[in-house]
Every structure is written in C-alpha cells, then in structure tokens.
N, CA, C and O atoms as a DFTB+ gen file, in Angstrom:
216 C
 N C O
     1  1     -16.628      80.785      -2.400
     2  2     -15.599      80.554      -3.368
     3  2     -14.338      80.021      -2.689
     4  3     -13.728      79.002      -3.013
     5  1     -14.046      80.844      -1.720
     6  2     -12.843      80.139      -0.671
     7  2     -12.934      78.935      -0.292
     8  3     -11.926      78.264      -0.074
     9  1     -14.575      78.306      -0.105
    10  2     -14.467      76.871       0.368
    11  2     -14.272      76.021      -0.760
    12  3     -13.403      75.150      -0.730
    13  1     -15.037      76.206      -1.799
    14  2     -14.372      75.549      -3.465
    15  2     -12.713      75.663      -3.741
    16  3     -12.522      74.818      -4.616
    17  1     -11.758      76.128      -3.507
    18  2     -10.797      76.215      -3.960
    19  2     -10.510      75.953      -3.021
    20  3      -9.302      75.847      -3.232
    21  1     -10.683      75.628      -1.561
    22  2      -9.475      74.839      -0.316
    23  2     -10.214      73.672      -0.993
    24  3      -9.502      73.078      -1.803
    25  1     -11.289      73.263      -0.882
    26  2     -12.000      71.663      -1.017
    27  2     -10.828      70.835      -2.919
    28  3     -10.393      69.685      -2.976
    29  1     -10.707      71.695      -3.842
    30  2     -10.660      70.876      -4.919
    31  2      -9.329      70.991      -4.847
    32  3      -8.881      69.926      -5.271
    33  1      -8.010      72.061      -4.389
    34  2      -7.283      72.435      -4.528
    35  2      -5.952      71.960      -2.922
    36  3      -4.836      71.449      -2.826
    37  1      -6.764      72.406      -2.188
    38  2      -6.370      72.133      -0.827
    39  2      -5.301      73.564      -0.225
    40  3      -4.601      73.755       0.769
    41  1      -5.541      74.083      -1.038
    42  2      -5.246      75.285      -0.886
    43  2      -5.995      76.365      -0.116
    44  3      -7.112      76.645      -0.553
    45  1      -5.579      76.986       0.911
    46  2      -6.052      77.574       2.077
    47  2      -6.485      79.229       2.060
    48  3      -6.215      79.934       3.032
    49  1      -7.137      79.742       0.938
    50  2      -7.095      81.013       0.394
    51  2      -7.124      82.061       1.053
    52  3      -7.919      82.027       1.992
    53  1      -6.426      83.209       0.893
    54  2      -6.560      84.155       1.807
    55  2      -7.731      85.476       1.233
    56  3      -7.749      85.873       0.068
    57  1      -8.550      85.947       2.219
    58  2      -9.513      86.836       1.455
    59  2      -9.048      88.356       1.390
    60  3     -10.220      88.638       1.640
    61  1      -8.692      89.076       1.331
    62  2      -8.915      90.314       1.001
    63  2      -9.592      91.260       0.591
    64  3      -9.969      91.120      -0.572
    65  1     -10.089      92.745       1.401
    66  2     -11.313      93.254       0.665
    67  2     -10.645      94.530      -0.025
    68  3     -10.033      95.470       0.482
    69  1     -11.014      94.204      -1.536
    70  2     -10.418      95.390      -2.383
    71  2     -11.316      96.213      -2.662
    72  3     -12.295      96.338      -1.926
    73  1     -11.141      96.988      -3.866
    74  2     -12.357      98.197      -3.984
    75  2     -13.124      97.570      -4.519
    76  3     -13.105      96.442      -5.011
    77  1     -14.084      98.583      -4.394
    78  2     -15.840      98.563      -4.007
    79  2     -15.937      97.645      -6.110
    80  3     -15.496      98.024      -7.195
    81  1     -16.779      96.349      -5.643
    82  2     -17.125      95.779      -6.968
    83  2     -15.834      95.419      -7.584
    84  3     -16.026      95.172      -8.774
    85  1     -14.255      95.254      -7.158
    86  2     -13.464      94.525      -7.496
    87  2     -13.537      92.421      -6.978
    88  3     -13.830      91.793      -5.961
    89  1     -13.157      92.131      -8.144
    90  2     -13.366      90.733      -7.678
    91  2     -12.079      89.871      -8.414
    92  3     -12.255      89.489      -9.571
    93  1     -10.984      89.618      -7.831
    94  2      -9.535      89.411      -8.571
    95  2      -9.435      88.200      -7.804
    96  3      -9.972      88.093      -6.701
    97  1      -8.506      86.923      -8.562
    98  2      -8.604      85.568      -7.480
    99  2      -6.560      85.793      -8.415
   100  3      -6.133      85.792      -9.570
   101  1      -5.973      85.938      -7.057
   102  2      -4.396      85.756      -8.019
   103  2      -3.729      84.481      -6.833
   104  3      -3.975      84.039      -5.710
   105  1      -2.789      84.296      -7.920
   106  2      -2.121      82.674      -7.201
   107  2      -0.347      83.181      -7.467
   108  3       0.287      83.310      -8.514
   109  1      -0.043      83.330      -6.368
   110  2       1.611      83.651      -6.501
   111  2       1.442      85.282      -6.826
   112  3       2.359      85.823      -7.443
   113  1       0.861      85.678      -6.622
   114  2       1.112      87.348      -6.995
   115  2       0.603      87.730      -9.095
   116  3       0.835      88.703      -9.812
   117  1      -0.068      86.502      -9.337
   118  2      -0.502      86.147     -10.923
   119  2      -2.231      86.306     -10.661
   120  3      -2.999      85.633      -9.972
   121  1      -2.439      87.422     -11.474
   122  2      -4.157      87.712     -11.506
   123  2      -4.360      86.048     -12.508
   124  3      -3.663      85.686     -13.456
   125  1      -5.600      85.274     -11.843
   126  2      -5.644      83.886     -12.199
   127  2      -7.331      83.992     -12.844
   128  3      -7.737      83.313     -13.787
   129  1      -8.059      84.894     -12.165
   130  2      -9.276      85.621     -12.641
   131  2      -9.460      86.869     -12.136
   132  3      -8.716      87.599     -11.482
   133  1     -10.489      86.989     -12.513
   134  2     -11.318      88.664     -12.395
   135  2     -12.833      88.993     -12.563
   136  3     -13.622      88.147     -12.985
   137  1     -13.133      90.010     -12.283
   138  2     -14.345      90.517     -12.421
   139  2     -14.340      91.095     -13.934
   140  3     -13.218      91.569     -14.113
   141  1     -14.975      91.218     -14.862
   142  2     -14.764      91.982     -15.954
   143  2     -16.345      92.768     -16.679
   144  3     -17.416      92.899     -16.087
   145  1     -16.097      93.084     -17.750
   146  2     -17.307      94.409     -17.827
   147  2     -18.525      92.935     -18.408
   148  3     -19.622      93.484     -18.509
   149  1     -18.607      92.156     -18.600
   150  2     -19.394      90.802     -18.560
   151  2     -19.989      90.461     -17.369
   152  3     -21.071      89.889     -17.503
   153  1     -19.481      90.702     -15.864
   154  2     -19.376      89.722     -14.904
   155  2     -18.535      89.097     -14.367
   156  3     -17.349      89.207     -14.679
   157  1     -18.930      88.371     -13.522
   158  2     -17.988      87.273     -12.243
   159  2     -18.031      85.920     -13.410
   160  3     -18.901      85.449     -14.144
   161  1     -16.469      85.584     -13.096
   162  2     -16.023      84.515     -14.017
   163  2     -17.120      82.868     -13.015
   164  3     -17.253      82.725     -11.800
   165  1     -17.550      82.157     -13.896
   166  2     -18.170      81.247     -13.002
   167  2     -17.476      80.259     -12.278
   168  3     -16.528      79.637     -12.758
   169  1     -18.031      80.046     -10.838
   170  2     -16.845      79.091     -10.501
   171  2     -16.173      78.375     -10.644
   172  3     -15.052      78.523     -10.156
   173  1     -16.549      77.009     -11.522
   174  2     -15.780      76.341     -12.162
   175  2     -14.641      77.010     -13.346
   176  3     -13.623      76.359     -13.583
   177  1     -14.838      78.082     -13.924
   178  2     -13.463      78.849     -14.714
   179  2     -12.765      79.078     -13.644
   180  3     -11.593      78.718     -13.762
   181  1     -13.103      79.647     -12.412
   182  2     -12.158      80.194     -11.060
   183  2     -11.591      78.843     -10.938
   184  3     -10.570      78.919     -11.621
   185  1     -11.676      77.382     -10.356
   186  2     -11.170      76.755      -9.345
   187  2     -10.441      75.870     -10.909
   188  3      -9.510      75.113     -10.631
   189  1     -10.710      75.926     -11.981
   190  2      -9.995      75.162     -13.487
   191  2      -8.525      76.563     -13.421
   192  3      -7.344      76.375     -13.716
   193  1      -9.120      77.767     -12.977
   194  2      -7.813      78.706     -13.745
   195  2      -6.478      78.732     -12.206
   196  3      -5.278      78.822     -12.466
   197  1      -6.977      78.639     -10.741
   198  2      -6.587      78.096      -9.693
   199  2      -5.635      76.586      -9.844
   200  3      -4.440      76.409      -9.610
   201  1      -6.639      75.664     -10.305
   202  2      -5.615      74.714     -10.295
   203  2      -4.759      74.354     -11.623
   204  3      -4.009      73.420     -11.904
   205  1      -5.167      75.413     -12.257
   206  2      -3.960      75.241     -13.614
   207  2      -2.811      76.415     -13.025
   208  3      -1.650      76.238     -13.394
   209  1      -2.987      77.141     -12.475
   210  2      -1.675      77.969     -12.191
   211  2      -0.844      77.368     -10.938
   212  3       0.372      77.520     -10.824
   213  1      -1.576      76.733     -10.101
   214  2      -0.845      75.638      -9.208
   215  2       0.058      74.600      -9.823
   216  3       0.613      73.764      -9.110
C-alpha cells in the first residue's frame, strides 16, 4: 500500500504499527481511511481518499 501511494501521489508514507487488526491511512493528522466492521477499504478508495486530502 505504501508503494501505491509514494508511486501515484509521490508522497513518502510513513508506516506505523498500531493495535492488533487496526488499519488507519491519515494525511496531516486527518483519518483519510480505515479498517471498518466490512473490511479493508480497497486500494484504489485508499490512494482516491490520499490524493483528495492532499
């Protein structure tokens, strides 16, 4: 996922390991996605919700 969002974005992501089965992508300190009781948002919603908050 980190290499999708430096490649479309150019943005250099930093990883962090949160709790166990958390999955949060935030831009400026702004939750941009998440993990939710559905699932992992698919990548393309991640690197569309990334470069709309950029």
């Amino acid at each position: 996922m980190a290499a999708l969002i430096k490649q479309d974005s150019g943005i250099d992501p930093d990883i962090v390991t949160g709790a166990r089965g958390e999955f949060t992508v935030w831009v400026d300190g702004t939750t941009v996605a998440k993990k939710s009781a559905d699932g992992f948002p698919t990548d393309e919603e991640i690197v569309a919700a990334v470069r709309a908050a950029v």
